[in-house]
N, C-alpha and C positions, 0 to 999 in steps of 0.2 A: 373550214367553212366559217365565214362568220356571222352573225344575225343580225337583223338593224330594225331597232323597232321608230316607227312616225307612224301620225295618224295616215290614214290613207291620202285624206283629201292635200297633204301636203308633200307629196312624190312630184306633183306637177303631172301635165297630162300625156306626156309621151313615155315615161316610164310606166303611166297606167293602162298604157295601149300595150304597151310591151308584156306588163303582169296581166292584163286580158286574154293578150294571146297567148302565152306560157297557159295558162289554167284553161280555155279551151284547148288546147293538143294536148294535156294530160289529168285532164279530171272528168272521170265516166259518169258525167250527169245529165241529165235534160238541162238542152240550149235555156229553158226559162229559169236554171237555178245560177247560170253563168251570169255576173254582173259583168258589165261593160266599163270600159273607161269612162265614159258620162255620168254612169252610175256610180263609182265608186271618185270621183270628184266631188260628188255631193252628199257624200255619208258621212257618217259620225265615227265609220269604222277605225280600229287602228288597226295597220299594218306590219306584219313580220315579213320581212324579205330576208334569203338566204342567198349567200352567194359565194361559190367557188371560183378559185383563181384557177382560172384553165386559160394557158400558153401566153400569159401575161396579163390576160382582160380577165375581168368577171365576168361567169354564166352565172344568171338566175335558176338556182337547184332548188329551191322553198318558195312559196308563200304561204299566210296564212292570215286571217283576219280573226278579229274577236271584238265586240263591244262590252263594256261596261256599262250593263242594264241598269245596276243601282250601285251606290257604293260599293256596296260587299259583293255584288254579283255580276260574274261576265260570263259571257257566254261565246264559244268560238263556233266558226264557221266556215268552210272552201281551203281546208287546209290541204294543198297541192305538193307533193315531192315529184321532182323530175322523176322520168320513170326507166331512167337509165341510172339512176343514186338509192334509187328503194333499196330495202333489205339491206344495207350499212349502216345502220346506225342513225341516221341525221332526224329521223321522228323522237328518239331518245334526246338526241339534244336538244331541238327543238322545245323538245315539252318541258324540259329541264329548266330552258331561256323564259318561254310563257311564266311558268310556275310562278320561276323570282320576279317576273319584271309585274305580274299580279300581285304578288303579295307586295313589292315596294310600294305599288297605287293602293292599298288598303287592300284589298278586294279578297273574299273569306273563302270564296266556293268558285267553283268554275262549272259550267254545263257544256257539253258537245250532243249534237245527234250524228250517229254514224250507222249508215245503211246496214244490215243486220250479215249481208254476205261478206262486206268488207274484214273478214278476217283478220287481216294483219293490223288493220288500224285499231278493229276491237282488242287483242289481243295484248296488244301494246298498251292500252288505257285501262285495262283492268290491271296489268302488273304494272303498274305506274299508283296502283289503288283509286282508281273510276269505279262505281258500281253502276248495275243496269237502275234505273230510274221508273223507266216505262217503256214503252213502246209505242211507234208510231205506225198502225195496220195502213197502205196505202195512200200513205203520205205524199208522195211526191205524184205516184202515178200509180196505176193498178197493178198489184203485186210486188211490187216497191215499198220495203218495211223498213222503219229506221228504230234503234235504239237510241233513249235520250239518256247520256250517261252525266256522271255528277259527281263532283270531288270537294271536298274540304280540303284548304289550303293549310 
């Protein structure tokens, strides 16, 4: 697989329709946490695309956004793995890729909130050394609890 990191708003808009619709057909969240291609045209976000060579073209198997709150701090968000690639490995690479290409920009700590049932995403962030932060009681919707985790680079 390889990673490609750009800001978002510079993919252009037909690869962002493409990453809209990857991440609605495999991210279990309410329609209002999905950004849109219009939407992520006009963000500040950057971009990790992941992409497998399968039968000579690229699939998009990743995405993942993060912004850079303040220098030292970024925070990531809608990180999607196809869901025919889960459980191999590519979250471990991925976070591997984020890690260094944060710490090359300065950036000290990283934040993520991750739904509280998603086990494997959590599981994966605490053995990478995330700790739990907080919690967020009814965050997105009722009965819908997110942990805010947090790392030192």
């Amino acid at each position: 697989m390889k990673l490609i990191l750009k800001k978002a708003k510079t993919l252009g808009k037909q690869r962002l329709r493409e990453i809209a619709d990857f991440i609605d057909l495999h991210y279990d969240a309410p329609d209002h946490l999905k950004m849109s291609a219009d939407e992520l045209i006009t963000s500040d976000l950057f971009c990790i695309v992941g992409l497998r060579n399968v039968l000579g073209a690229d699939e998009l198997v990743l995405v993942s956004f993060f912004k850079v709150i303040t220098p030292t701090l970024a925070r990531t968000q809608t990180t999607v793995i196809h869901s025919d690639y889960r459980g191999q490995g590519l979250g471990t690479k991925f976070n591997e890729f984020l890690e260094e290409k944060l710490t090359d920009l300065g950036v000290e700590k990283i934040t993520t909130n991750i739904y509280t049932d998603n086990l494997p995403s959590l599981i994966l962030k605490l053995k990478r050394g995330y700790i739990v932060e907080g919690t967020l009681y009814d965050h997105d919707e009722l009965g819908r609890h997110e942990y805010i985790l947090g790392k030192f680079l």
